[in-house]
N, C-alpha and C positions, 0 to 999 in steps of 0.2 A: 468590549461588548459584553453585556452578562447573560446568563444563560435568559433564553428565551425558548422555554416549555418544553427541554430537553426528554425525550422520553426512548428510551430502549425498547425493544422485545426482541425477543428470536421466536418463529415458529419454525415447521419444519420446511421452508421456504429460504432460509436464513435472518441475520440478524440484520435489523430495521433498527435506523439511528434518525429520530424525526427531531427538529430542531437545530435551534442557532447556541453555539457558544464557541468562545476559544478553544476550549478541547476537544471540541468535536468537530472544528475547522482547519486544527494542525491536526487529526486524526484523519480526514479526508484527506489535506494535502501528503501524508506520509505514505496511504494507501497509494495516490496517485502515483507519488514518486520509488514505490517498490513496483506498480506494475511498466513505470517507463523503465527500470532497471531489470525486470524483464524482458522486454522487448528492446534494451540493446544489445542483449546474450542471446536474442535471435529467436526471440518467442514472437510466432507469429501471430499470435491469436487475436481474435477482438478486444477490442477495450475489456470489456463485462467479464469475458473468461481470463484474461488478468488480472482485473481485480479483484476477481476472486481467490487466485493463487496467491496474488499477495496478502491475502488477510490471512491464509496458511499460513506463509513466511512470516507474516509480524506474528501470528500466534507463538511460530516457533524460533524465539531469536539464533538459538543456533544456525539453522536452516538459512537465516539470513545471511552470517557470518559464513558457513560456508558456499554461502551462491556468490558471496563478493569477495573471498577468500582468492588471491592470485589472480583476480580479475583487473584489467583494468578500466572498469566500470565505473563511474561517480558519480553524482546525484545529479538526476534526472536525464543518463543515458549517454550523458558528456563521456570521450574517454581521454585520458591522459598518456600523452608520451616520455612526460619527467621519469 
């Protein structure tokens, strides 16, 4: 898919991603799958106020690494016994 009229802003409302491309569709799916990895560590909040947290966490990859740090949390809220 190639970008189709990809346009950014942020106001003081937050940032606004309008449009279609692959970066900005593996950038939703990423968002998505950091707020469902919050809500298997038991965040209970709505959708919207975790995705908002996660776009902290991806700001801050540290943040990431330590929320999954001795978890056993994996992508998209699965956990593992291995």
């Amino acid at each position: 898919m190639a970008d189709q009229g990809v346009s950014v802003a942020v106001d003081e409302a937050g940032p606004h991603i309008l449009g279609r491309s692959p970066g900005v569709d593996r950038f939703r799916a990423l968002l998505h799958e950091e707020a469902a990895k919050l809500a298997a560590l038991g965040d209970t909040s709505p959708l919207e106020e975790r995705l908002a947290r996660a776009l902290g966490v991806l700001a801050d990859r540290q943040a990431a690494l330590d929320l999954s740090a001795g978890s056993q949390v994996t992508w998209c809220g699965w956990t593992s016994t291995d």
